[in-house]
PDB file of N, CA, C and O in Angstrom:
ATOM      1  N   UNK A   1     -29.360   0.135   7.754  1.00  0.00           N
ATOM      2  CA  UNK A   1     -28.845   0.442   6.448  1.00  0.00           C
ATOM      3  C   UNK A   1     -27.442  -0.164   6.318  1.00  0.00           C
ATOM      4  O   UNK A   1     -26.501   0.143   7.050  1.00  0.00           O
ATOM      5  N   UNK A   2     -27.386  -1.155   5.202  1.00  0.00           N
ATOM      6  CA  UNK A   2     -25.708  -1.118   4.826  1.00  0.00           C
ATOM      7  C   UNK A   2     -25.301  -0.369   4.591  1.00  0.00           C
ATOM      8  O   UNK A   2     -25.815   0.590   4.015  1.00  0.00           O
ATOM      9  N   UNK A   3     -23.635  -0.551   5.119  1.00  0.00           N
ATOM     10  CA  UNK A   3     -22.638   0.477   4.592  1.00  0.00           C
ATOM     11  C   UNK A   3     -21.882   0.139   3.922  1.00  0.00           C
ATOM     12  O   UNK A   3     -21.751  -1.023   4.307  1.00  0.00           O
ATOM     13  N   UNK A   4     -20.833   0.335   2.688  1.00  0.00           N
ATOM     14  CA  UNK A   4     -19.876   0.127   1.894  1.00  0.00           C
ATOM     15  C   UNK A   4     -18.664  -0.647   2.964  1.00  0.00           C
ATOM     16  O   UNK A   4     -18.336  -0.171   4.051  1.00  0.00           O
ATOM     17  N   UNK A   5     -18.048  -2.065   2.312  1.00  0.00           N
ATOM     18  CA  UNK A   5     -17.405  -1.847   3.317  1.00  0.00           C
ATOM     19  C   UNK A   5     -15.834  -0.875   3.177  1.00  0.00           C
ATOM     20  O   UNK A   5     -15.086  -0.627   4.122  1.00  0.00           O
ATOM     21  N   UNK A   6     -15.650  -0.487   1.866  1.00  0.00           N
ATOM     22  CA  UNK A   6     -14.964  -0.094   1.597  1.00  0.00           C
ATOM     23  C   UNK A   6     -14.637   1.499   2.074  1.00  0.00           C
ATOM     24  O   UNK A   6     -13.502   1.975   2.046  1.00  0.00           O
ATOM     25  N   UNK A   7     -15.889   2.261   2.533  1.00  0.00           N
ATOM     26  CA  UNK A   7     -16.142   3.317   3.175  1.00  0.00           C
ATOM     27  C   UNK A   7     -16.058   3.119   4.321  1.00  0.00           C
ATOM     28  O   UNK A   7     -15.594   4.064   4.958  1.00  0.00           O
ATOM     29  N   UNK A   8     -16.305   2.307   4.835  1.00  0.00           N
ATOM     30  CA  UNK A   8     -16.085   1.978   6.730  1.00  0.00           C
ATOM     31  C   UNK A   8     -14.488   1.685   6.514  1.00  0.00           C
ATOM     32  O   UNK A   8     -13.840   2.632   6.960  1.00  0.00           O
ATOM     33  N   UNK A   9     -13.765   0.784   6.032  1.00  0.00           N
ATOM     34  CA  UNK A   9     -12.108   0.882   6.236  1.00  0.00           C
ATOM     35  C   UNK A   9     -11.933   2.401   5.845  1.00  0.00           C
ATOM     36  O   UNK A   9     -10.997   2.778   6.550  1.00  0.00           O
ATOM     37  N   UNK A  10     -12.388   3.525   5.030  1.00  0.00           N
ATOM     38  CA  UNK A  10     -12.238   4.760   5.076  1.00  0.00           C
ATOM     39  C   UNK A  10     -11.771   5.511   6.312  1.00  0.00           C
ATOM     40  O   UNK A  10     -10.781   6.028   6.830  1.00  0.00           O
ATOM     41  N   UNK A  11     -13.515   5.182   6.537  1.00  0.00           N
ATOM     42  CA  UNK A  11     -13.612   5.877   7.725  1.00  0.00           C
ATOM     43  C   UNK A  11     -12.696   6.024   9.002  1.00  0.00           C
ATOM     44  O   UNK A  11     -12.570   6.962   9.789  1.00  0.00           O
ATOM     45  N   UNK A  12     -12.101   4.782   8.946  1.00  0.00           N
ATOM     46  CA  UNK A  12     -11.282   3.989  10.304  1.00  0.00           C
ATOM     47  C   UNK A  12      -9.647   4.494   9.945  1.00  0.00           C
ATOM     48  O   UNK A  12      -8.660   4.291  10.652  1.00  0.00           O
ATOM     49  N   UNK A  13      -9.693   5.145   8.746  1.00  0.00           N
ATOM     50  CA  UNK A  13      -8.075   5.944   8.388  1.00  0.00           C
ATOM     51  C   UNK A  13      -8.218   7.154   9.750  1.00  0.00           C
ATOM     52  O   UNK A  13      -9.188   7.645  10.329  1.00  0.00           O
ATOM     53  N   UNK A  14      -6.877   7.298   9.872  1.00  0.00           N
ATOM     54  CA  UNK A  14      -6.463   8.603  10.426  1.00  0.00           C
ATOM     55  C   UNK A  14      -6.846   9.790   9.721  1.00  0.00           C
ATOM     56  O   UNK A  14      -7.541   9.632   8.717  1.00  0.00           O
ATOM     57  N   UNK A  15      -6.332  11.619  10.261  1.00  0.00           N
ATOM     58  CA  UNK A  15      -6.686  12.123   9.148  1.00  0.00           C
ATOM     59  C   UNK A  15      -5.225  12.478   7.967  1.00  0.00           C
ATOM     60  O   UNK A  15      -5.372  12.911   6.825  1.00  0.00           O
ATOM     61  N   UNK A  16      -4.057  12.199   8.539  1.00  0.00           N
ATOM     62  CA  UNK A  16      -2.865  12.066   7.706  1.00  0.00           C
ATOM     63  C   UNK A  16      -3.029  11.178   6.912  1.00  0.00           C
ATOM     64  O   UNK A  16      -2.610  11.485   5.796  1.00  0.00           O
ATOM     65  N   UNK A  17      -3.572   9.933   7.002  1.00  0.00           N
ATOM     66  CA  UNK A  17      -3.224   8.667   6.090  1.00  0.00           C
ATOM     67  C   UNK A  17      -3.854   8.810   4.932  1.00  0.00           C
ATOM     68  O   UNK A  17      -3.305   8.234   3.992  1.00  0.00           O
ATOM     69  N   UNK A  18      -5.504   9.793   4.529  1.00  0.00           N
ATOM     70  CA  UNK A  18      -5.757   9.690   3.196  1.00  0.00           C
ATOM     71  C   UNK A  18      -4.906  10.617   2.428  1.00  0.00           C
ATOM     72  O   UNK A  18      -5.138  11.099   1.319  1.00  0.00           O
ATOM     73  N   UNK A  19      -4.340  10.712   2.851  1.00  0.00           N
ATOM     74  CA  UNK A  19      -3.810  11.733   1.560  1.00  0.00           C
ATOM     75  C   UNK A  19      -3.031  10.353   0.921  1.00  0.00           C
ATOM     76  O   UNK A  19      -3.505   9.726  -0.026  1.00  0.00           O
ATOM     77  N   UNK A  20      -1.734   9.985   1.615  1.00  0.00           N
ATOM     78  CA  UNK A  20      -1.003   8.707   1.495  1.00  0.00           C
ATOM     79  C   UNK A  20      -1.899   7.447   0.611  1.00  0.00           C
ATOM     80  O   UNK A  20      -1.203   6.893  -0.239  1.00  0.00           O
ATOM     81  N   UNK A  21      -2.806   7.129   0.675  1.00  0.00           N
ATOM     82  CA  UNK A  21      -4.444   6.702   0.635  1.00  0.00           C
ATOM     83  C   UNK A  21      -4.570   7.386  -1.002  1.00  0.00           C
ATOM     84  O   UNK A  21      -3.993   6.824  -1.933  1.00  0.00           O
ATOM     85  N   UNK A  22      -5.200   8.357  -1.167  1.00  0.00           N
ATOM     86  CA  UNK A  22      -5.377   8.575  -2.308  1.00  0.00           C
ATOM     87  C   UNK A  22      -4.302   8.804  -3.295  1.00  0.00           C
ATOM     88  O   UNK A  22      -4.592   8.633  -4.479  1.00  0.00           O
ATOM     89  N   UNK A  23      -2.821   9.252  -2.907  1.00  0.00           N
ATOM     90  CA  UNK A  23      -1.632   9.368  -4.032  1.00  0.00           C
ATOM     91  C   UNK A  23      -1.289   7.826  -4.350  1.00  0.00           C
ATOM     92  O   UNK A  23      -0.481   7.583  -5.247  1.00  0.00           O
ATOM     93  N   UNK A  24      -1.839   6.880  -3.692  1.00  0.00           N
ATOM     94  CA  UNK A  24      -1.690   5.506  -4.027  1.00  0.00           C
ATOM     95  C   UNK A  24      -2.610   4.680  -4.973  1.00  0.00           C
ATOM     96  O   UNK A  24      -2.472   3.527  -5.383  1.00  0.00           O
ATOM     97  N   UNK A  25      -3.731   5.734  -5.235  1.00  0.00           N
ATOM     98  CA  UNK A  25      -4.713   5.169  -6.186  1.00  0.00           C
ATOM     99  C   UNK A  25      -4.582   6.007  -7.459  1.00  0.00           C
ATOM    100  O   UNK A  25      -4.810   5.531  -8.572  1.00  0.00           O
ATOM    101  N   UNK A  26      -4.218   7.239  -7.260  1.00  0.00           N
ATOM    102  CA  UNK A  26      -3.509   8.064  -8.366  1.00  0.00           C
ATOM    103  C   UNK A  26      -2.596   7.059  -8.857  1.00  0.00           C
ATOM    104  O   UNK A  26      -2.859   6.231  -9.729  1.00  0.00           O
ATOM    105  N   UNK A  27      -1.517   7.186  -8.243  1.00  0.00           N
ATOM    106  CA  UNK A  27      -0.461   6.335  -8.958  1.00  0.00           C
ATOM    107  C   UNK A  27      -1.002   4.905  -9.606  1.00  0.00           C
ATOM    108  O   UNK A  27      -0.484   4.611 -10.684  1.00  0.00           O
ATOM    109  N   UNK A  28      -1.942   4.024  -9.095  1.00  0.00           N
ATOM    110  CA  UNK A  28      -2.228   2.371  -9.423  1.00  0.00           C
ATOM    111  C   UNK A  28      -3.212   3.352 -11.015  1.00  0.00           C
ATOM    112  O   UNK A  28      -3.273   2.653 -12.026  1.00  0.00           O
ATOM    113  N   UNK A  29      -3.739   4.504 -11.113  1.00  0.00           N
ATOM    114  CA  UNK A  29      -4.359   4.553 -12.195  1.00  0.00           C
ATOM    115  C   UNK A  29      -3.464   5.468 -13.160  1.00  0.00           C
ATOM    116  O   UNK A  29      -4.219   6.123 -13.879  1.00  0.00           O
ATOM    117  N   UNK A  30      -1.831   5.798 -13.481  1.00  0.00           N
ATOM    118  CA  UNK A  30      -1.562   6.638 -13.906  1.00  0.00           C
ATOM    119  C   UNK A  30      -1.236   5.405 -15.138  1.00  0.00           C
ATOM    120  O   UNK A  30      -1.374   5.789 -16.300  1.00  0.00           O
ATOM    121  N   UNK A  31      -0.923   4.325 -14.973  1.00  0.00           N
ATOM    122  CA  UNK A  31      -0.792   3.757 -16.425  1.00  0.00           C
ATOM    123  C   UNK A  31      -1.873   3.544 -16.968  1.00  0.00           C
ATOM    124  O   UNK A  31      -1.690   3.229 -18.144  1.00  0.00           O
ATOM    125  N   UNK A  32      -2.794   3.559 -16.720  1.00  0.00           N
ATOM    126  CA  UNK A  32      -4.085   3.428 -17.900  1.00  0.00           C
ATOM    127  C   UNK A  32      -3.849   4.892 -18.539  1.00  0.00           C
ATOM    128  O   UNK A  32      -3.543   5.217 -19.686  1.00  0.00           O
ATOM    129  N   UNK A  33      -4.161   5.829 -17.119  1.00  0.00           N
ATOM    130  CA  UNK A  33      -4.019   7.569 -18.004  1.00  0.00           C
ATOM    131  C   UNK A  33      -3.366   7.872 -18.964  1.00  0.00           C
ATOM    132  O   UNK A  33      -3.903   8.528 -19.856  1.00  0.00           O
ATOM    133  N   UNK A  34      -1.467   7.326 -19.102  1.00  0.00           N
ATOM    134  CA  UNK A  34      -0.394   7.281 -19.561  1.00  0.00           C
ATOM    135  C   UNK A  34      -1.027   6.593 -21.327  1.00  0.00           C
ATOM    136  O   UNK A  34      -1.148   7.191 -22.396  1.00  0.00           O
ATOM    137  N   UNK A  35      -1.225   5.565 -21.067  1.00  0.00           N
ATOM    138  CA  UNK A  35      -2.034   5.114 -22.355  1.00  0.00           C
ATOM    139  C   UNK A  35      -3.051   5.547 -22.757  1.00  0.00           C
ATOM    140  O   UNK A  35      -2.996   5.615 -23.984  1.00  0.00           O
ATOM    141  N   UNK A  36      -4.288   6.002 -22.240  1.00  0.00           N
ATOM    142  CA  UNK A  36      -4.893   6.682 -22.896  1.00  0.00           C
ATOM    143  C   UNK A  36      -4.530   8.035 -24.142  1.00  0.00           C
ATOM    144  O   UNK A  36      -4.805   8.277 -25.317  1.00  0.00           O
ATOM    145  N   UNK A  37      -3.545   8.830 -22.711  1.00  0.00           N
ATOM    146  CA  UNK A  37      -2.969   9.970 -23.610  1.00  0.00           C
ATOM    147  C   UNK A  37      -2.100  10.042 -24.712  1.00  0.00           C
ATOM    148  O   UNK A  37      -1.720  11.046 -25.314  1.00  0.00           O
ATOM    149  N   UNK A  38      -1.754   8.525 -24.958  1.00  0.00           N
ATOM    150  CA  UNK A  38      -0.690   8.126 -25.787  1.00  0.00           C
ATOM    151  C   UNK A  38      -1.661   7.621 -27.377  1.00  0.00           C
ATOM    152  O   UNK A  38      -1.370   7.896 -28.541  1.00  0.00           O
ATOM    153  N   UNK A  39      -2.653   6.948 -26.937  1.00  0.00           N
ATOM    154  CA  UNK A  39      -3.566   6.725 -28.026  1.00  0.00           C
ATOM    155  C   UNK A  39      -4.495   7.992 -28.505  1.00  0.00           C
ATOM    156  O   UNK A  39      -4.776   8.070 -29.701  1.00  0.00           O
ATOM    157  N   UNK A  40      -4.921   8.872 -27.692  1.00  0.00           N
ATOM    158  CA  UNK A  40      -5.936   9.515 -28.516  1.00  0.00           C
ATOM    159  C   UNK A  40      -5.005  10.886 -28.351  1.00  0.00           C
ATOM    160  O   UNK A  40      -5.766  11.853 -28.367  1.00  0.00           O
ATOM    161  N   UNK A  41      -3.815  11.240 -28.219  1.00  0.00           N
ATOM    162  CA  UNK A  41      -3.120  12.555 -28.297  1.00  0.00           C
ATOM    163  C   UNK A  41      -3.854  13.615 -27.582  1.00  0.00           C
ATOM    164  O   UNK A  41      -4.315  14.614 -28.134  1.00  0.00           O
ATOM    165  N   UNK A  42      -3.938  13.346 -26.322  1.00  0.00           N
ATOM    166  CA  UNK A  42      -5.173  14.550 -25.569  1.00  0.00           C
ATOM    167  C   UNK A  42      -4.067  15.180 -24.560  1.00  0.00           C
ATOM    168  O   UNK A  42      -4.214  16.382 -24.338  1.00  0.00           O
ATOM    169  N   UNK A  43      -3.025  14.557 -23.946  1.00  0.00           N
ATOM    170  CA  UNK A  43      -2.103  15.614 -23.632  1.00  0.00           C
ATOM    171  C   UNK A  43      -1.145  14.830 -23.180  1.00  0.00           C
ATOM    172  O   UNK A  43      -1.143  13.604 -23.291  1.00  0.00           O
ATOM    173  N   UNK A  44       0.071  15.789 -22.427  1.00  0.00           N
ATOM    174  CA  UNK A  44       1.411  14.657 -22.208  1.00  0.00           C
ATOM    175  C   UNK A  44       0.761  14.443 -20.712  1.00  0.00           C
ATOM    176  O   UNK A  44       0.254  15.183 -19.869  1.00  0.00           O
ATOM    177  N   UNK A  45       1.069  12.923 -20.839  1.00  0.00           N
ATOM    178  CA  UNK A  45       0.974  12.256 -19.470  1.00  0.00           C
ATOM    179  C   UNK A  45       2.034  13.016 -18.410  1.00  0.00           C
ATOM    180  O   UNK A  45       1.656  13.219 -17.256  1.00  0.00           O
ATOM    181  N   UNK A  46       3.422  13.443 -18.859  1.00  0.00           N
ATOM    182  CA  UNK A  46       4.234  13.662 -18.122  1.00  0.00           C
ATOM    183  C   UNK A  46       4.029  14.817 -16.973  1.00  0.00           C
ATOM    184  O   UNK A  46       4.664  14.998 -15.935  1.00  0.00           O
ATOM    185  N   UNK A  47       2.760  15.633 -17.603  1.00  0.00           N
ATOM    186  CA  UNK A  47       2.150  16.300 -16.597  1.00  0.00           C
ATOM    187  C   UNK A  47       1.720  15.764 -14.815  1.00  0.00           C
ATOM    188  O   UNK A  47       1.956  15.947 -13.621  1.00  0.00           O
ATOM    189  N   UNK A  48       1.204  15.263 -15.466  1.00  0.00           N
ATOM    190  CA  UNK A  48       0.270  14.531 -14.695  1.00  0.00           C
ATOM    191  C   UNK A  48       1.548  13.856 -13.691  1.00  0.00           C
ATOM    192  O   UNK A  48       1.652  14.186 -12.510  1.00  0.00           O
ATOM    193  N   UNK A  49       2.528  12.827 -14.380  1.00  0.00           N
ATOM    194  CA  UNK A  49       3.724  12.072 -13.442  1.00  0.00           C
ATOM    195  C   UNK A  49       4.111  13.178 -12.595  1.00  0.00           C
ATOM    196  O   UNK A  49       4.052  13.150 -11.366  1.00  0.00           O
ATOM    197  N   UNK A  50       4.575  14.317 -13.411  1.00  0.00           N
ATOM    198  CA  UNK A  50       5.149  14.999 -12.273  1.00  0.00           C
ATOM    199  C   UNK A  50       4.305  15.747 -11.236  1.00  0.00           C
ATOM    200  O   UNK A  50       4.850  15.885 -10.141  1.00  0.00           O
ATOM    201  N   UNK A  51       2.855  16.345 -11.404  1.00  0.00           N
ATOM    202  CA  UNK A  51       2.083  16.488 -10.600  1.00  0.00           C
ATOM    203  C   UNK A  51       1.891  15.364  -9.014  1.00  0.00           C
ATOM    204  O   UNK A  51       1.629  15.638  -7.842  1.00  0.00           O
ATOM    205  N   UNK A  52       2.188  14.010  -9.771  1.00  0.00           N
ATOM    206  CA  UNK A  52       1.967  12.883  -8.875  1.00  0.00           C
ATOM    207  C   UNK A  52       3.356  13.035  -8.150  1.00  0.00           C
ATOM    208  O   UNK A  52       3.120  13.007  -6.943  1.00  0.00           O
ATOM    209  N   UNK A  53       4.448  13.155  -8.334  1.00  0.00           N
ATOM    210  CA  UNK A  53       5.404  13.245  -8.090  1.00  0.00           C
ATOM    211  C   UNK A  53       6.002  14.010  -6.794  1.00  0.00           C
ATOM    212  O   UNK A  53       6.880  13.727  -5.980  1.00  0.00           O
ATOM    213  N   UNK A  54       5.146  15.085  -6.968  1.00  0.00           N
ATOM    214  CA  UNK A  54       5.329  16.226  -6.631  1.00  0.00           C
ATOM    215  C   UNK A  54       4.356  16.117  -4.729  1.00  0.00           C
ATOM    216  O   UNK A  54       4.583  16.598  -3.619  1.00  0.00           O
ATOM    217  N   UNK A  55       3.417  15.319  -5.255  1.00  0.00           N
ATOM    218  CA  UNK A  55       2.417  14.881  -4.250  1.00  0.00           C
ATOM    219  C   UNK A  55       2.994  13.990  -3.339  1.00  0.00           C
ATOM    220  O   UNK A  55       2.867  14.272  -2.147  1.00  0.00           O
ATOM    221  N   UNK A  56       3.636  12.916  -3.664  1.00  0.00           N
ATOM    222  CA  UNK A  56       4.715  12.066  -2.640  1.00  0.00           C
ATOM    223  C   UNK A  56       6.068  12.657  -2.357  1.00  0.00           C
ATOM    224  O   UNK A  56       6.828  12.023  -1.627  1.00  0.00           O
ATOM    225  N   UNK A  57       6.463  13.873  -2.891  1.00  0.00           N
ATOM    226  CA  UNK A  57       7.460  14.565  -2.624  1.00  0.00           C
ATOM    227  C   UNK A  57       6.964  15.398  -1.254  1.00  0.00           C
ATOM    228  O   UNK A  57       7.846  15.563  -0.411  1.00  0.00           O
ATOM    229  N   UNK A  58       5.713  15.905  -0.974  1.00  0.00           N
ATOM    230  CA  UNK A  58       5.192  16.489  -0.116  1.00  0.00           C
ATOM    231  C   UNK A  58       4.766  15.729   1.238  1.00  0.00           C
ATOM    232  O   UNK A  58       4.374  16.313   2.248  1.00  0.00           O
ATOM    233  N   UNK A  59       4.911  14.242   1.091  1.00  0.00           N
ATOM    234  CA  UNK A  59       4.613  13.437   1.801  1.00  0.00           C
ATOM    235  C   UNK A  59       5.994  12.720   2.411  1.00  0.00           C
ATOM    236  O   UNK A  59       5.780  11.993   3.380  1.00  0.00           O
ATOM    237  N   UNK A  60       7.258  12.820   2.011  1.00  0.00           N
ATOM    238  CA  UNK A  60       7.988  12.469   1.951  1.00  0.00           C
ATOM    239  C   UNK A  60       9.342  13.257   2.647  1.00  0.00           C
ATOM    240  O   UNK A  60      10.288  12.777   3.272  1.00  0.00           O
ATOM    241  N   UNK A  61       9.098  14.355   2.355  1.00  0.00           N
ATOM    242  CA  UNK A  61       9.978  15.631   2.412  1.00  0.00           C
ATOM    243  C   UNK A  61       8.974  16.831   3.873  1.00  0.00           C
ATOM    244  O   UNK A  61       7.872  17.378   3.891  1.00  0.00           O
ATOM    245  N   UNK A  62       9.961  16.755   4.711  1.00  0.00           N
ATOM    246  CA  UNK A  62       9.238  17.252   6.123  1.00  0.00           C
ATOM    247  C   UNK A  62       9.070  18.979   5.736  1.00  0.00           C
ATOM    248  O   UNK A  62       8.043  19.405   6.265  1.00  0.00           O
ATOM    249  N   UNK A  63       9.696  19.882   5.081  1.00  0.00           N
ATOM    250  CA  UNK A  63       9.458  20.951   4.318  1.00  0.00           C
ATOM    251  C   UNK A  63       9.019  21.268   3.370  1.00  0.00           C
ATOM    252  O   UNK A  63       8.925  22.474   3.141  1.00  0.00           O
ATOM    253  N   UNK A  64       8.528  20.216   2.337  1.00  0.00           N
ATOM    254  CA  UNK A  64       8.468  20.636   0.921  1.00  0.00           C
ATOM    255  C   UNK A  64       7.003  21.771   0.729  1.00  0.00           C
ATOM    256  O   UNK A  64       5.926  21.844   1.321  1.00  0.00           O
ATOM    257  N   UNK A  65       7.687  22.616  -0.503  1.00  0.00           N
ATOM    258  CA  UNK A  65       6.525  23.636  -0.337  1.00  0.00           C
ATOM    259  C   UNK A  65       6.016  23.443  -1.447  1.00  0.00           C
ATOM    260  O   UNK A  65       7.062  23.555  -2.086  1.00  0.00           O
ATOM    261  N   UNK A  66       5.029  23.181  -2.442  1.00  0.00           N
ATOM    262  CA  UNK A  66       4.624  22.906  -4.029  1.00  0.00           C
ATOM    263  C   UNK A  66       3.514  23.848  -3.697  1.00  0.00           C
ATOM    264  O   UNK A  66       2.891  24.006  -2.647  1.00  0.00           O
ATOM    265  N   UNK A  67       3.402  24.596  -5.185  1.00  0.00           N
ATOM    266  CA  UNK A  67       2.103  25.383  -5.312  1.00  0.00           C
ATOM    267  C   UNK A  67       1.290  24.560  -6.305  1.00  0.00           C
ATOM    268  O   UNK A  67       1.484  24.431  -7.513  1.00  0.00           O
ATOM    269  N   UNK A  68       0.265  23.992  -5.478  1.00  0.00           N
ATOM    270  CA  UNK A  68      -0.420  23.295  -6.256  1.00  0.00           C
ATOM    271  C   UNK A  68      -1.590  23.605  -6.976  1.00  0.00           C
ATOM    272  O   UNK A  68      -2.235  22.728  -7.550  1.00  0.00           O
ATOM    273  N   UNK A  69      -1.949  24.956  -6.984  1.00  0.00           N
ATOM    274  CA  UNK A  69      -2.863  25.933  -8.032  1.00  0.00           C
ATOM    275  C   UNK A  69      -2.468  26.020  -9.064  1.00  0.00           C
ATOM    276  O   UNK A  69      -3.227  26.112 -10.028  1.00  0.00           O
ATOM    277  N   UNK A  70      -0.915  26.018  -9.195  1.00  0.00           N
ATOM    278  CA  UNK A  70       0.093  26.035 -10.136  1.00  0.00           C
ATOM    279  C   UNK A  70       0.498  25.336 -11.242  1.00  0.00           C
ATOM    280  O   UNK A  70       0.907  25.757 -12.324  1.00  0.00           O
ATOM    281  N   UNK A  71       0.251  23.634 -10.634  1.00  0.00           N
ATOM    282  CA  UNK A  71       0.047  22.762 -11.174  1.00  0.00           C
ATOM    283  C   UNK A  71      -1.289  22.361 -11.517  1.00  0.00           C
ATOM    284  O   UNK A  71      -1.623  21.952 -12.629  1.00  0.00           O
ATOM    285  N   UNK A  72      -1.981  22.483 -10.600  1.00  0.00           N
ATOM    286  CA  UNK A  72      -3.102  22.103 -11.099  1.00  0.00           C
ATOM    287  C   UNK A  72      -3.523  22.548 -12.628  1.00  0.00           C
ATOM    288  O   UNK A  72      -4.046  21.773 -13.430  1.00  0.00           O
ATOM    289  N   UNK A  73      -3.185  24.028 -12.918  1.00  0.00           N
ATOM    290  CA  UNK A  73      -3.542  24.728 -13.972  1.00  0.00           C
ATOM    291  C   UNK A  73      -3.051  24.206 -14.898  1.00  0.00           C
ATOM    292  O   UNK A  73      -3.752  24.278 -15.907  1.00  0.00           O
ATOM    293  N   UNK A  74      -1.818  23.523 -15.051  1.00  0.00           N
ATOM    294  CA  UNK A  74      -0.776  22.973 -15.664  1.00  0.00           C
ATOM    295  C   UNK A  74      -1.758  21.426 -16.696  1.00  0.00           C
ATOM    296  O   UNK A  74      -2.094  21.245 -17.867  1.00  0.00           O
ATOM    297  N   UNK A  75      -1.864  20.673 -15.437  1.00  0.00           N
ATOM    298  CA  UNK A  75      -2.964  18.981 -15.561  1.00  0.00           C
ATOM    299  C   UNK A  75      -4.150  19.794 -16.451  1.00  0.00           C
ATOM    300  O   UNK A  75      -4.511  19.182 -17.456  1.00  0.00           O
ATOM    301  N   UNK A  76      -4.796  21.086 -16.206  1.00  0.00           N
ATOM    302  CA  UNK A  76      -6.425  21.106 -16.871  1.00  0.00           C
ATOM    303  C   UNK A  76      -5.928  21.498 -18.290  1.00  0.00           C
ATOM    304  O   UNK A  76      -6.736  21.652 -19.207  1.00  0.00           O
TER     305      UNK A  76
END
């Protein structure tokens, strides 16, 4: 059976690195989001930035504590 190869470089991450890994594909898609929300008025993007924000702040920062139930509720 083939495999994706994009799922095998997955696979071959550490288990620290996806997080790093996925706040990097968040971020490469927050300007489309940013425009979307800007054309059809469905909510402030700025949510969302600082949610993202908040996510490399946690990655970044050897203490940081974010309640992210908190936010999350915030983004829905």
């Amino acid at each position: 059976m083939l495999r994706n190869p994009i799922y095998l470089r997955l696979e071959g991450l550490e288990t620290w690195q996806h997080l790093p890994f996925m706040a990097s594909l968040c971020e490469r898609m927050y300007p489309n989001y940013q425009i979307f929300c800007q054309k059809t008025a469905f909510v402030d993007p700025a949510i969302y930035r600082r949610l993202l924000d908040l996510v490399w702040d946690t990655l970044v920062v050897k203490y940081a504590k974010v309640n992210f139930d908190s936010q999350l509720e915030k983004l829905e």
